[in-house]
C-alpha positions as CSV (number, residue, x, y, z in Angstrom):
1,X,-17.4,0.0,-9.3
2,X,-15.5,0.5,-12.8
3,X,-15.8,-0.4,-16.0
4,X,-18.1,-3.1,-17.2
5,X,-16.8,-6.6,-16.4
6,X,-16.9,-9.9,-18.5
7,X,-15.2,-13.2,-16.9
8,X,-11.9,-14.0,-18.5
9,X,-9.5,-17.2,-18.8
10,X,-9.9,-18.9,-15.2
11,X,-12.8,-17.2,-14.2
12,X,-11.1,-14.0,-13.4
13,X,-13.0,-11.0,-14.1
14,X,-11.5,-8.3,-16.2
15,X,-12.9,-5.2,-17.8
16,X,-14.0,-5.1,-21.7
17,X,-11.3,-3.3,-22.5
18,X,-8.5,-3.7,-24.9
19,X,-5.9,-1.6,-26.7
20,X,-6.9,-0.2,-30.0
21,X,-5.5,2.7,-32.6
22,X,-7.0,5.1,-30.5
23,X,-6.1,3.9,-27.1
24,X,-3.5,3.7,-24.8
25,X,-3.8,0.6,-22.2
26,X,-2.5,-0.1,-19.2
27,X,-3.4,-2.7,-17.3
28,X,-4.2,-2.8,-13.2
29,X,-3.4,-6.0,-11.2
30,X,-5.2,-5.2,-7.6
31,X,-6.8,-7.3,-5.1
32,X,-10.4,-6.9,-4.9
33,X,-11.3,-9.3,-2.7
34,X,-10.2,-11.2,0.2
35,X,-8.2,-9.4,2.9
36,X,-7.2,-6.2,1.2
37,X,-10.1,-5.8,-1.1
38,X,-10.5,-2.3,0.0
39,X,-7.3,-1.5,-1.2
40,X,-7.9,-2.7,-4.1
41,X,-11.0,-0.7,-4.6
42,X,-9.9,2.4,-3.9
43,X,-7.1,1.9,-5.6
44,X,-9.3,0.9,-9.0
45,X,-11.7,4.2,-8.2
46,X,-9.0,6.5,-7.9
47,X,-7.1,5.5,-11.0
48,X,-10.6,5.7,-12.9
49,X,-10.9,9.6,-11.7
50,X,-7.4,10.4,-12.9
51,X,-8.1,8.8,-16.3
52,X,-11.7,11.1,-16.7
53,X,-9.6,13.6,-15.7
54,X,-6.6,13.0,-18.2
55,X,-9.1,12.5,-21.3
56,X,-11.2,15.3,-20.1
57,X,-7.9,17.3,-20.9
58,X,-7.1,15.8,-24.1
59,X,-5.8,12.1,-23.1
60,X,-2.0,11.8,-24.2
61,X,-0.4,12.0,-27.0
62,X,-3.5,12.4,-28.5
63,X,-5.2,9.1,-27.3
64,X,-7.8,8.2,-25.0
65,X,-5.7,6.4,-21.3
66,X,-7.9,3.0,-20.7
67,X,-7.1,1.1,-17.7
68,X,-8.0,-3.0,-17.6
69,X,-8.7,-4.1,-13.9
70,X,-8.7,-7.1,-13.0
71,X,-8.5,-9.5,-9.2
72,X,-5.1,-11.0,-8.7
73,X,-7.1,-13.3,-5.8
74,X,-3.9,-12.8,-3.7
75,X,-1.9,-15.4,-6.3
76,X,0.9,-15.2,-7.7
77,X,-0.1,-17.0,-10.6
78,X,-3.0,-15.1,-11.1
79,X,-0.7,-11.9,-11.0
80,X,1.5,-13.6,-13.3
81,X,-0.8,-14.2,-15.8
82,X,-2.7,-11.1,-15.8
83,X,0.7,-9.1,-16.1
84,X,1.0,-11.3,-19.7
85,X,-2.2,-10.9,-20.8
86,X,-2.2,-7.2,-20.2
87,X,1.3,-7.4,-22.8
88,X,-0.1,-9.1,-25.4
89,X,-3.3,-7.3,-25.2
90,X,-1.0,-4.2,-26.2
91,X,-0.8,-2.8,-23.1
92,X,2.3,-0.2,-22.3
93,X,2.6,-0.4,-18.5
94,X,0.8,-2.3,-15.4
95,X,-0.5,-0.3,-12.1
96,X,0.5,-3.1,-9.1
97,X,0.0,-5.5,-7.8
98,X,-1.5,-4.2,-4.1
99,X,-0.8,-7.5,-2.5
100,X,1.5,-9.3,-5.0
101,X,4.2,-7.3,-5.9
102,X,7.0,-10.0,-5.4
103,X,5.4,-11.1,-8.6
104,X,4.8,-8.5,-10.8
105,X,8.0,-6.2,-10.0
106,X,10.1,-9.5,-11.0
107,X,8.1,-10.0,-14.3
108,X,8.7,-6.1,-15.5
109,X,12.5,-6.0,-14.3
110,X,12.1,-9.8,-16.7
111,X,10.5,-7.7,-19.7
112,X,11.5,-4.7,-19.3
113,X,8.4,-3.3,-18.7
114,X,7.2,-0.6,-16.6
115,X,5.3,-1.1,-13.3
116,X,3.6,1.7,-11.6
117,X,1.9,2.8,-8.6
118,X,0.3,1.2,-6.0
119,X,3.1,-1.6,-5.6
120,X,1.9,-3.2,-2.4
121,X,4.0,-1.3,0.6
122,X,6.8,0.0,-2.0
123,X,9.9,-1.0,0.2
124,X,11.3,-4.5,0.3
125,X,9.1,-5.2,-2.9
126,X,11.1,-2.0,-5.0
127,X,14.4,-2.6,-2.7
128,X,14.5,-6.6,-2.3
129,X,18.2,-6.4,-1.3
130,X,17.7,-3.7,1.6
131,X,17.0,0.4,1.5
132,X,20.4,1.5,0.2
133,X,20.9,-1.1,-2.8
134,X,20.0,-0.9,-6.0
135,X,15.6,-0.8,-6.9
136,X,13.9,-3.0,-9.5
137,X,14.7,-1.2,-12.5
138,X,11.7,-1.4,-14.0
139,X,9.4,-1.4,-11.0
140,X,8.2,2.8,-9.7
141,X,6.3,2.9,-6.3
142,X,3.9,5.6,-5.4
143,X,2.7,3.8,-2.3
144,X,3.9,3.8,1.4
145,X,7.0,2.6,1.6
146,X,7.4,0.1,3.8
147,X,10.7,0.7,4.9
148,X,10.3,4.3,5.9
149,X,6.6,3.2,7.9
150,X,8.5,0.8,9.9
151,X,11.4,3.4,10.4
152,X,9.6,6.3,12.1
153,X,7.0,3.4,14.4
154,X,10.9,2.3,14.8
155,X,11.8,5.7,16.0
156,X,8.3,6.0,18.3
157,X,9.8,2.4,20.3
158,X,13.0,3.6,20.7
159,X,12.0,6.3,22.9
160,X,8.6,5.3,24.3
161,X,8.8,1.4,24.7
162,X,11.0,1.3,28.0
163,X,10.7,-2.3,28.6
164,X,11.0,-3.2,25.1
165,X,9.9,-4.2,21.4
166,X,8.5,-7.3,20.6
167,X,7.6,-7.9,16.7
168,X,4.4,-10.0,15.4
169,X,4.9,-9.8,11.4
170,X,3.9,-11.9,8.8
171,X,6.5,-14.0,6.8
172,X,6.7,-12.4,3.2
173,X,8.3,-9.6,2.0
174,X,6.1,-7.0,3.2
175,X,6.2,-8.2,7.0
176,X,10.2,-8.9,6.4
177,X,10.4,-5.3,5.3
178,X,8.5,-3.8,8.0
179,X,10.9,-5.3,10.0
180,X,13.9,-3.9,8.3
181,X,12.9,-0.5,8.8
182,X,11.5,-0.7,12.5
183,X,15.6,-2.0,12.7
184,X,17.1,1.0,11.2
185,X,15.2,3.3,14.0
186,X,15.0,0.8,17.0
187,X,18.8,-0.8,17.2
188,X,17.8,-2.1,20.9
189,X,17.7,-6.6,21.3
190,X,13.8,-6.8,20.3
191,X,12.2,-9.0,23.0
192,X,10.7,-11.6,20.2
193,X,10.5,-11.3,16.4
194,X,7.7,-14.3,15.3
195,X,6.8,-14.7,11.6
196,X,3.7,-15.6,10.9
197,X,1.8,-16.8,7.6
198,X,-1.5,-15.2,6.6
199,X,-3.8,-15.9,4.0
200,X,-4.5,-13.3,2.1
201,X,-7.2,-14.2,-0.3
202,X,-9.7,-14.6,2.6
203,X,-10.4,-11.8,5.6
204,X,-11.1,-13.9,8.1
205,X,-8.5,-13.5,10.6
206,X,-5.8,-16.4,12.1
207,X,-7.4,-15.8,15.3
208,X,-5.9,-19.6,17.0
209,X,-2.3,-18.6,16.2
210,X,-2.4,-14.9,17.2
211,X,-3.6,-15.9,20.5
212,X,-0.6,-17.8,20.8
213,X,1.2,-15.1,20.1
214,X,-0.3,-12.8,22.5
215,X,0.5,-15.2,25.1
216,X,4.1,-14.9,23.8
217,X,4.5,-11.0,24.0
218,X,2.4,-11.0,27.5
219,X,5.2,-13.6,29.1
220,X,8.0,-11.5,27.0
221,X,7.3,-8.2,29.7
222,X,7.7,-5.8,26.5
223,X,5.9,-2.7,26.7
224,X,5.1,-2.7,22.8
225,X,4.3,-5.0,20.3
226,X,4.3,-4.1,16.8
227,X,1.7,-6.5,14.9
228,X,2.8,-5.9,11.2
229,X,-0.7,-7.8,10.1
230,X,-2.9,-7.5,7.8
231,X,-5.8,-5.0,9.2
232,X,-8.2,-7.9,10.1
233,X,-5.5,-10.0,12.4
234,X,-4.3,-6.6,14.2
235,X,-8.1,-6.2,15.2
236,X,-8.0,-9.9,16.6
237,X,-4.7,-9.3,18.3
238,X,-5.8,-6.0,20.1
239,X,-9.3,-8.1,21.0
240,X,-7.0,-11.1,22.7
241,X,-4.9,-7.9,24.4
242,X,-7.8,-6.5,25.7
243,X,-9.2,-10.0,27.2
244,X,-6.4,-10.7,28.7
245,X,-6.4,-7.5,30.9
246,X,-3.2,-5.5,29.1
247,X,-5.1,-2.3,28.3
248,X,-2.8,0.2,30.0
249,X,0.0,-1.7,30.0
250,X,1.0,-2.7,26.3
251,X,0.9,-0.1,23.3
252,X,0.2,-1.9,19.9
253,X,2.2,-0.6,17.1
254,X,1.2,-1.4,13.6
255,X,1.7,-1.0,10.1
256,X,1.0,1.3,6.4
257,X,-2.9,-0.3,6.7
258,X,-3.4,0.0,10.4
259,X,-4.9,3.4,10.0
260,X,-5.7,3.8,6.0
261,X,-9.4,2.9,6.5
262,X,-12.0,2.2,9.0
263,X,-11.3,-1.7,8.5
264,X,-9.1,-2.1,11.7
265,X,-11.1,0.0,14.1
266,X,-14.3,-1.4,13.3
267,X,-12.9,-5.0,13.2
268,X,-11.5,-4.5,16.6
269,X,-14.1,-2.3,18.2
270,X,-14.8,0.8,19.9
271,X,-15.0,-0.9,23.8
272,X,-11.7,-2.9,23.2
273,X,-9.7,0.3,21.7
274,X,-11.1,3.0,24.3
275,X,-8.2,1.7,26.8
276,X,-5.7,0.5,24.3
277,X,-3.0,2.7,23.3
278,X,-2.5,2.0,19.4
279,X,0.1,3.7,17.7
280,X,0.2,3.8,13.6
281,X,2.7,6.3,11.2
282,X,0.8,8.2,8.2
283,X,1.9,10.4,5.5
284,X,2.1,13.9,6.6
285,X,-0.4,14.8,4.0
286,X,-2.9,12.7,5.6
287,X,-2.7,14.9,9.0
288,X,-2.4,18.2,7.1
289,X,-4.2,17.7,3.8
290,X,-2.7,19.9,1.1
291,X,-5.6,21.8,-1.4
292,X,-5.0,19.4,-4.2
293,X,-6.0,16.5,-1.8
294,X,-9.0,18.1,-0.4
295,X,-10.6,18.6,-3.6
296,X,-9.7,15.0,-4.6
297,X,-11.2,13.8,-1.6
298,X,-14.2,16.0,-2.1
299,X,-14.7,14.3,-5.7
300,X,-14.2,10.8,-4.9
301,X,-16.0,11.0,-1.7
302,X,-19.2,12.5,-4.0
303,X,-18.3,9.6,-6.9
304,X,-18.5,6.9,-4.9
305,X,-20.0,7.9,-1.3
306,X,-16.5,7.5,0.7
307,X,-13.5,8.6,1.2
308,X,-10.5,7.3,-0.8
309,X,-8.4,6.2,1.5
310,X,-4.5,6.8,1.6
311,X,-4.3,3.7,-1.0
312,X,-6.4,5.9,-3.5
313,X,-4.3,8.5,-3.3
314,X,-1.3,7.0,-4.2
315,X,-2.8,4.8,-6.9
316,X,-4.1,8.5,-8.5
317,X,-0.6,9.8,-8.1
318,X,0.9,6.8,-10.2
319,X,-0.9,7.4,-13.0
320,X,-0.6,11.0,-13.3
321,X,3.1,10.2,-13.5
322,X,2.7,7.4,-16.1
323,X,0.8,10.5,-18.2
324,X,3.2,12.7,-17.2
325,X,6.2,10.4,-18.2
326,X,4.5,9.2,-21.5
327,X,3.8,13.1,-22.9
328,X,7.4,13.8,-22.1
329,X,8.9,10.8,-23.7
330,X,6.3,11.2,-27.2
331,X,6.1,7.6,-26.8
332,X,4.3,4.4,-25.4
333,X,7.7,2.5,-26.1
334,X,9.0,0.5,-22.7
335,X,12.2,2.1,-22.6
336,X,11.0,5.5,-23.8
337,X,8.8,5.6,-20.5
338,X,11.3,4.2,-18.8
339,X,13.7,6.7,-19.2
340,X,11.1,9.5,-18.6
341,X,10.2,7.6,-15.2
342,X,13.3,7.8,-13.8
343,X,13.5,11.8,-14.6
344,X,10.3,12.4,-12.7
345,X,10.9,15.3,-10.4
346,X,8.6,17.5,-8.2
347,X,5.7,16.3,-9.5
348,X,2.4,18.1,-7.5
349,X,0.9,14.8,-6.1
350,X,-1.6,14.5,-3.8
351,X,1.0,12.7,-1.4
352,X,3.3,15.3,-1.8
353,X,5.9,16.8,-4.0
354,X,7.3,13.6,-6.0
355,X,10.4,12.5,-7.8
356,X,11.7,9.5,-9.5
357,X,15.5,9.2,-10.2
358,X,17.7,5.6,-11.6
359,X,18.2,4.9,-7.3
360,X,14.9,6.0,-6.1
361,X,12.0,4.6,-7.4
362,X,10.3,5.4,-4.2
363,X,7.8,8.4,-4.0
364,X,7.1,8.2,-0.6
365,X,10.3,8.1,1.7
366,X,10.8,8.6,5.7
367,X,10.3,12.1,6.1
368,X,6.7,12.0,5.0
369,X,6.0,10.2,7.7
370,X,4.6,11.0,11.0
371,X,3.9,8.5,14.1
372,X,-0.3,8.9,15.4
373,X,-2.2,7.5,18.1
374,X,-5.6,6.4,17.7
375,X,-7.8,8.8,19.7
376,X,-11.4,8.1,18.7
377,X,-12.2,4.4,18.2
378,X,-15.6,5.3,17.5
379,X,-15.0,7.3,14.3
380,X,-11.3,6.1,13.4
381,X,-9.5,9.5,14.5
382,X,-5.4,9.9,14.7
383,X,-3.7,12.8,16.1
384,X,-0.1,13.0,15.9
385,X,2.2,11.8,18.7
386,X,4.5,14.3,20.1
């Protein structure tokens, strides 16, 4: 997929890569495996396009960019100790983590140093104390923001769920935040709000517990549900929806990874979606690609036989603005990039026009969202709700 691989310390495997005179390294904690390996993936291609591309132009500051990857296996301590090894290895920022962000956003705000990118959904992970405090100071998210996903499906209940909003989410920060922002848009009683914990290290789905929970929203007479999953347990949940005769009469709402890939459709299947109405909220630039992201698209899809994915995109975007922020600052000190970071403004993404200030260190906000329904099961098409 990327660079050569050797096993490291505790059998994780990392890419022969280090930092040397020559070099500037940052290092990428991203799951690749378990339940949102490809996020991870796509993440790890991207970011290895926008590094041929920045060395194809010169690299920075007269250096060649290399990027160490490496499988945070969904742990904490595994994230942990990557984000250290990465430091001492001479490494001047980290790109994540996808799926453990908790983690690595509290060890950079701890050492000062700089966290980029594809920082799982980029909401309650940048903003732990809510939308409107203060972000992780050292900590920059190019990813869906949780916050603003969960604001505009927010918006879509409060004016199409007449019976009600019942909420399915699971019980860490990403699912807590998804909550938070369907709250800012939907300020109705919600019929039930059950957290639920996931494993994320494997993919195969809690399928005992979300029946359950389907029994619960059935009995709760709510006209939505919004099951703030991971991709694999939404599939399960619209499956037990479907068995238990509520195509027609419950719309599924979901999350930032309901509609990023193929996983969710396929896992659910054509037959069981045809008659369920399911509802997801994507970056504007996803229904209406801009030029920039078309030729992207074109390039990765002839790299690597696919397309990137929403997740690709954004982990691209976070290392053009690393670059970006590095040249400008003439240096690969913490601070210096720091500083820069946090001056970022309309920078020509592939997600949009970008900016960074010292209170946002959110790229993606709520009006780059827009609320879709799944039209085609069969080949994963969206069209935007009116």
């Amino acid at each position: 997929m990327l660079a050569s691989t050797a096993i490291g310390a505790g059998g994780i495997a990392i890419s022969q890569a280090s930092a040397t005179s020559g070099t500037i390294l940052v290092g990428s904690i991203m799951p690749l495996s378990g339940a949102y390996a490809d996020i991870g993936i796509a993440a790890g291609n991207s970011a290895a396009i926008a590094v041929q591309e920045i060395n194809a132009a010169g690299g920075i500051l007269g250096k060649k960019l290399v990027i160490q990857y490496a499988d945070d296996g969904a742990s904490a301590t595994t994230s942990a100790l990557l984000f250290k090894k990465y430091m001492s290895q001479g490494a001047v920022a980290i790109l994540g983590s996808g799926d453990t962000a908790s983690t690595t956003v509290a060890l950079a705000d701890q050492y000062k140093f700089p966290d980029i990118g594809l920082i799982d959904d980029g909401g309650s992970a940048i903003y732990p104390n809510g939308p409107t405090k203060a972000p992780y100071p050292w900590a920059w998210s190019t990813s869906p923001n949780g916050y603003a996903v969960g604001e505009s499906l927010g918006s879509y209940a409060a004016t199409n769920c007449a019976n009600g909003l019942y909420v399915v989410h699971d019980n860490t920060y990403y699912g807590v935040g998804g909550l938070a922002g369907l709250q800012i848009s939907y300020t109705k009683t919600l019929k039930g709000d059950d957290s639920l914990d996931e494993n994320w290290s494997s993919s195969q789905p809690a399928t005992t517990v979300i029946s359950a929970e389907v029994q619960k929203v059935i009995t709760s007479g709510a006209s939505c549900v919004d099951v703030w999953l991971t991709a694999q347990d939404q599939a399960v949940f619209a499956q037990q929806l479907y068995a238990a005769g509520q195509n027609g009469k419950i719309t599924m709402l979901g999350n930032d990874v309901t509609g990023s890939d193929a996983t969710f459709a396929n896992a659910a299947g054509a037959t069981v979606l045809n008659g369920l109405t399911v509802v997801s909220s994507f970056l504007k630039t996803e229904v209406t690609p801009p030029a920039n992201l078309k030729t992207f698209v074109a390039k990765y899809t002839a790299k690597y036989g696919k397309a990137p994915s929403v997740w690709g995109e954004v982990q691209y975007d976070g290392v053009m603005i690393l670059a970006e922020a590095i040249k400008k600052a003439g240096s690969t000190k913490p601070a210096a990039i720091a500083a820069q970071l946090n001056k970022i403004t309309n920078h020509n993404g592939l997600t949009g026009t970008l900016t960074f200030t010292k209170m946002q260190h959110t790229t993606i906000n709520g009006p780059q969202f827009q609320n879709v329904v799944l039209s085609d099961p069969a080949t994963n098409k969206w069209i935007a709700t009116k």
